[in-house]
DODRENTOR-235353 format. One record per residue (C-alpha): residue in three letters; x, y, z. Coordinates in nm, 2 decimals. Example, Ala and Ser with C-alpha at 12.3 -4.5 7.8 and 13.67 -1.06 7.14 Angstrom:
<r "Ala"; <1.23; -0.45; 0.78>> <r "Ser"; <1.37; -0.11; 0.71>> 
END
This chain:
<r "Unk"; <6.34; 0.97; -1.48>> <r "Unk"; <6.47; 0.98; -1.13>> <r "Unk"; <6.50; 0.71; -0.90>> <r "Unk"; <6.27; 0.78; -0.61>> <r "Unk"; <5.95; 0.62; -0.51>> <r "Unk"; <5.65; 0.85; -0.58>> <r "Unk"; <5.48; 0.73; -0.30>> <r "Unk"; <5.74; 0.70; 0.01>> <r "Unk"; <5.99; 0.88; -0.15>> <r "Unk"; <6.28; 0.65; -0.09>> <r "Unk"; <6.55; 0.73; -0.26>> <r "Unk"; <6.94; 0.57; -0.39>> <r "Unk"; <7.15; 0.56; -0.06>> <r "Unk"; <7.55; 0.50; -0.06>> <r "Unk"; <7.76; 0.27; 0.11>> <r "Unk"; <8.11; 0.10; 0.08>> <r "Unk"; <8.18; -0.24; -0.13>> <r "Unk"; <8.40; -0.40; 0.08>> <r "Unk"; <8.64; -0.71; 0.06>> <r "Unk"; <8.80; -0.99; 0.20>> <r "Unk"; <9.07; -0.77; 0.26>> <r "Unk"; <8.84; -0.45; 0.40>> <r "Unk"; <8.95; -0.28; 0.08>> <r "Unk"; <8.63; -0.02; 0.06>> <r "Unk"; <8.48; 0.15; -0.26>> <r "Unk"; <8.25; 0.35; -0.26>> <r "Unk"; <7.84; 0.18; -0.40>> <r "Unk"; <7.49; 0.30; -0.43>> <r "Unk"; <7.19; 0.13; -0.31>> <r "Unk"; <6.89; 0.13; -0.53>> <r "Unk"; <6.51; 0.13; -0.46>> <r "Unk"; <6.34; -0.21; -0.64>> <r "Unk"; <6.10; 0.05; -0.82>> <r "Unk"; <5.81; -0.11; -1.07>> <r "Unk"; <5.63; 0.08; -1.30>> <r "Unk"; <5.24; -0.05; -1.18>> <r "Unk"; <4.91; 0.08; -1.21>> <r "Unk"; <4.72; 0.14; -0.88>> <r "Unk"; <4.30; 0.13; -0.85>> <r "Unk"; <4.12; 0.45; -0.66>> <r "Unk"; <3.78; 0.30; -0.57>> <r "Unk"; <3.68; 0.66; -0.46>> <r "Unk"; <3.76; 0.83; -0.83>> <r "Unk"; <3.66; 0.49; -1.01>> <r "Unk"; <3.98; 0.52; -1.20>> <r "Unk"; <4.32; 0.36; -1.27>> <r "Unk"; <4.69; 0.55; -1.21>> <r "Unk"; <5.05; 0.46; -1.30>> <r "Unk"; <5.36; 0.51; -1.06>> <r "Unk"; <5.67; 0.44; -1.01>> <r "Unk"; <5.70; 0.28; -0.71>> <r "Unk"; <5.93; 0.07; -0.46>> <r "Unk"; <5.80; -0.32; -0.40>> <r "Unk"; <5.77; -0.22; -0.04>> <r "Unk"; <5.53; 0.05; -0.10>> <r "Unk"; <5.34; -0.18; -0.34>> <r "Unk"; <5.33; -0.42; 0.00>> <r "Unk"; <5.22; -0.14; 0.21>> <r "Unk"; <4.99; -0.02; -0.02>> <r "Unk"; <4.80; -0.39; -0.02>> <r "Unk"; <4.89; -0.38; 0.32>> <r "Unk"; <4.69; -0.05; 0.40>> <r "Unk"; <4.37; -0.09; 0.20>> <r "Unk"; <4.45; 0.03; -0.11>> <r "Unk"; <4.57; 0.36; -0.30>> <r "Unk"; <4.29; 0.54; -0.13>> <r "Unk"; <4.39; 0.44; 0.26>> <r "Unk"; <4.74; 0.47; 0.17>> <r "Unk"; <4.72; 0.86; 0.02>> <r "Unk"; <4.54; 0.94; 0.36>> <r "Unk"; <4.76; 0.84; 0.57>> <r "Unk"; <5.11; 0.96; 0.37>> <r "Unk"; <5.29; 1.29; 0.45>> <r "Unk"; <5.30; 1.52; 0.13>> <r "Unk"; <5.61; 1.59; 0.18>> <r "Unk"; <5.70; 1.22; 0.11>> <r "Unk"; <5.49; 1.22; -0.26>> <r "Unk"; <5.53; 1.28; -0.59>> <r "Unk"; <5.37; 1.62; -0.76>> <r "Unk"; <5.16; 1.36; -0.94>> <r "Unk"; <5.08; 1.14; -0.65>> <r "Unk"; <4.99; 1.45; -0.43>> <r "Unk"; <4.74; 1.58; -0.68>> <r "Unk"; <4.59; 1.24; -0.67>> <r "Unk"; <4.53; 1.27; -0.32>> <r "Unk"; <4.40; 1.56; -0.35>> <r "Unk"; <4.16; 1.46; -0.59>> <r "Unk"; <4.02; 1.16; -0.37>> <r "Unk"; <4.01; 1.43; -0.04>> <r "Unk"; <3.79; 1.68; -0.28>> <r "Unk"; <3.55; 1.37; -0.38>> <r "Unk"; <3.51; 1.23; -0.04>> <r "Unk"; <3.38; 1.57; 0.08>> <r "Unk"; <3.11; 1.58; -0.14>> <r "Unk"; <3.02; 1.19; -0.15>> 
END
């Protein structure tokens, strides 16, 4: 299981540990990802991702799952969370 955000994407990042002295060794940064399980109201239906807390806070932030899949960049999902969104685009065009 990789570390990257399904929904934003964001990803470990590297930076340098460094010490009283300025010694500097090489670190990684890792997302805060949770394991949660986000409501569509447009399919009726629960999903689970893997997501960072501050997509969590801009998914509440945004309206929901729904709000938040139409305004991401595909490029920036998952394979999963991309097929969800395009589930919710196909049943809004024919609600």
């Amino acid at each position: 299981m990789s570390r990257r955000c399904e929904l934003t994407g964001k990803a470990p990042m590297t930076g340098n540990n460094v010490s009283h002295a300025k010694n500097r060794t090489r670190r990684r940064f890792l997302p805060n990802l949770n394991d949660v399980s986000l409501q569509s109201e447009t399919l009726g239906r629960s999903f689970k991702f893997r997501i960072a807390a501050s997509a969590l806070r801009t998914v509440d932030h945004r309206g929901g799952l729904d709000a938040f899949l139409a305004k991401a960049k595909d490029t920036d999902l998952s394979p999963a969370a991309l097929k969800v969104k395009r589930d919710i685009e196909k049943a809004q065009a024919t609600a």
